[in-house]
C-alpha positions in Angstrom: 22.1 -12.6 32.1 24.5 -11.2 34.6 24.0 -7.1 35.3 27.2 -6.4 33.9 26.4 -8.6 30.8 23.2 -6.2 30.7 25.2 -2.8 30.7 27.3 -3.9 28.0 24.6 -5.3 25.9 23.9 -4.0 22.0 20.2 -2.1 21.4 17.0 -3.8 22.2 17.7 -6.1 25.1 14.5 -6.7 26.7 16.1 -9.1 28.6 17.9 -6.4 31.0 16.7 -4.1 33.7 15.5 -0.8 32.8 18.8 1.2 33.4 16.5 4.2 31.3 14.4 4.5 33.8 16.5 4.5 36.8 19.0 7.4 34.7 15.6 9.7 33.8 14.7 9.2 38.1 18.0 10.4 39.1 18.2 12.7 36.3 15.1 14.3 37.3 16.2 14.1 41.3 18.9 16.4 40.2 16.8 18.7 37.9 19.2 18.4 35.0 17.2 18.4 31.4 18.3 15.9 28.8 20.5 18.0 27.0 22.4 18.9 30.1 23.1 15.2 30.5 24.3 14.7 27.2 26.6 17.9 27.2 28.2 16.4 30.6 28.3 12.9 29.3 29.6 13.6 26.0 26.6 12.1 24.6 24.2 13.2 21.8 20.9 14.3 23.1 18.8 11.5 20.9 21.4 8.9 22.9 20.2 10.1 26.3 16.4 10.1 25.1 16.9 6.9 23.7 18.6 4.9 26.8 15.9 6.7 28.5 13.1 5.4 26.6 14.7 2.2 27.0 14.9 2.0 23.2 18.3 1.0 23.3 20.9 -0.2 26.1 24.0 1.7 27.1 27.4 0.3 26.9 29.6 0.1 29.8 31.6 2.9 29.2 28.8 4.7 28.2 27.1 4.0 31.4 29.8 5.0 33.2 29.6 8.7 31.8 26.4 8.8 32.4 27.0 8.1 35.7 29.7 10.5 36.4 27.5 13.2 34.8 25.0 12.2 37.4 27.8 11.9 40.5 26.7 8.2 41.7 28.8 4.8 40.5 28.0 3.3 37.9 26.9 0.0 39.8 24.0 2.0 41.8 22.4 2.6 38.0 22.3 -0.8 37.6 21.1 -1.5 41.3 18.1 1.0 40.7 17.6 -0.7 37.0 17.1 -4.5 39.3 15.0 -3.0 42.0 12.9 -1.2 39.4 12.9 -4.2 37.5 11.8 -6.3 40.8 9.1 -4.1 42.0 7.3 -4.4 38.4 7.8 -8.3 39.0 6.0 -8.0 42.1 3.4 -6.2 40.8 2.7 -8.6 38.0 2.6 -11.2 40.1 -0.1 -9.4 42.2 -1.9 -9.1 39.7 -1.9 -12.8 38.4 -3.1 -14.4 41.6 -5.5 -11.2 42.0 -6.8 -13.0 38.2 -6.6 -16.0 39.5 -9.2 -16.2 42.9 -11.5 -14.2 40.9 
């Protein structure tokens, strides 16, 4: 599946990088609670909390408010989401051949 394929995705799509996480870091790098984001998105609150949880996928354009609320591109979101995503593969893999000399 193609990033953009992933922003534009409907809920639950495991499939994708975790674009939650990557909005909660550089939410919390700009000290801005939930609610602020939402109110500058023109989001609900549970929307926020809910991408954030990765409980459900944002659309494009709703990735892209979320993004401007945030003052970065849309596209480093989704850059953050893959590396985040990477680094967990790495560390999986780790821990396989860790399982696997033993």
């Amino acid at each position: 599946m193609s990033r953009r394929d992933c922003a534009g995705v409907l809920e639950d799509n495991h499939d994708c990088p975790p674009l939650g996480q990557a909005v909660r870091e550089r939410r919390e790098e700009l000290g801005v609670t939930q609610e602020g984001l939402a109110g500058a998105a023109g989001l609900a609150t549970k929307r926020v909390w809910q991408i954030e949880r990765q409980e459900a996928n944002p659309t494009y354009a709703t990735l892209r408010a979320i993004a401007s609320a945030l003052h970065v591109p849309a596209e480093l979101l989704m850059l953050r989401a893959a590396v985040i995503e990477a680094d967990r593969e790495r560390a999986a893999g780790r821990g396989r051949r860790r399982r696997a000399r033993a």
